[in-house]
C-alpha angles and dihedrals in degrees: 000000000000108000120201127098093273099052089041089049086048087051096063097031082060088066101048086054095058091049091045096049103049088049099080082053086049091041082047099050098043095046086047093235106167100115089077115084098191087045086059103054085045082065103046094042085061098033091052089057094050090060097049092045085044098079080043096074092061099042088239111193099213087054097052097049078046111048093083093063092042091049093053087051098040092052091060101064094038100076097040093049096059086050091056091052098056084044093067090038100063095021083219121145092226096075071048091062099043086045097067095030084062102050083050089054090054094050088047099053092048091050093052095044122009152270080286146093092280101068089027089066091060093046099046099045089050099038091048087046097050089047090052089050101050091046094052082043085051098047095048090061095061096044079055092060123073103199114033132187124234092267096055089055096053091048086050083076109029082067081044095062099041083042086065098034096054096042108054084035081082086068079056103049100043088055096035108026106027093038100031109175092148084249120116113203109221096241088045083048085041089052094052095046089049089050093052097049088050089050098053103032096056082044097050084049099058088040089052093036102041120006115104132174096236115053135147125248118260132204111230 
């Protein structure tokens, strides 16, 4: 256990992570939302989160000679589920399309150079980068709009949360991914907490405010 105010300050902040990011499933669960496909991958993208910072709260040893392999295996399916997301969204073949590029990009990289950080670095940067530039894509739209439905609104800040998340996740990847030494410094550990809680918590919000069970269709 690291002493110090920072990694005190990350200890509890850990646990507020793993709350925050199980609350859009139980959102999710409680506003019967399951009609809703892009709803849905919203959810598991966070869920999934909530299970891999959970053994982080008690400094389990397992999970830390583990969390490289988990990392590598985790960064495949980010990216393409964001895309996903968009896809059902906007219901437009294009997110189709990178859908399927991207998931040849990452099959390629691991083919040229391994199940390992090398090709991971390549995955993760342009998969965060493609997942920035389609939520600020996403949010445009809405500030282009006058009169939006619920849905919009949730989604408002749904771009909102992975705007956050993605952006201040470049602070993340130079320190853990371009410089990888296994090691994670506390405020690198304190800015990806922080992004996460913003995330989630933007996201929870829109879920609570605006998501409803019954909605109309709408052509985007």
């Amino acid at each position: 256990m690291k002493t110090g105010l920072l990694p005190g300050i990350n200890q509890l902040l850990a646990i507020l992570v793993v709350l925050l990011a199980f609350l859009p499933l139980v959102l999710y669960w409680r506003k019967r939302l399951s009609a809703e496909k892009s709803y849905l991958c919203i959810v598991l993208f966070w869920t999934i989160n909530g299970v891999l910072y959970f053994p982080e709260m008690f400094h389990w040893a397992w999970y830390k000679s583990a969390t490289n392999q988990i990392t590598l295996y985790y960064n495949l399916i980010d990216p393409p589920l964001i895309i996903l997301t968009f896809y059902y969204i906007f219901k437009k073949k294009f997110f189709l399309n990178l859908l399927g590029t991207f998931v040849l990009f990452e099959a390629v990289m691991i083919a040229w150079k391994g199940f390992n950080f090398d090709s991971n670095n390549y995955i993760i940067g342009l998969g965060s980068l493609i997942s920035l530039i389609m939520n600020l894509w996403g949010i445009s739209r809405y500030f282009m709009n006058v009169q939006h439905t619920e849905k919009e609104n949730v989604l408002v800040f749904v771009y909102a949360g992975f705007i956050f998340y993605y952006g201040l996740f470049a602070i993340v990847f130079n320190y853990n991914y371009l410089h990888t030494s296994g090691t994670q410094m506390p405020y690198v550990v304190f800015v990806n907490y922080s992004a996460v809680i913003l995330s989630t918590s933007l996201i929870s919000f829109g879920f609570w405010k605006y998501a409803t069970a019954k909605y109309s269709e709408e052509k985007y």
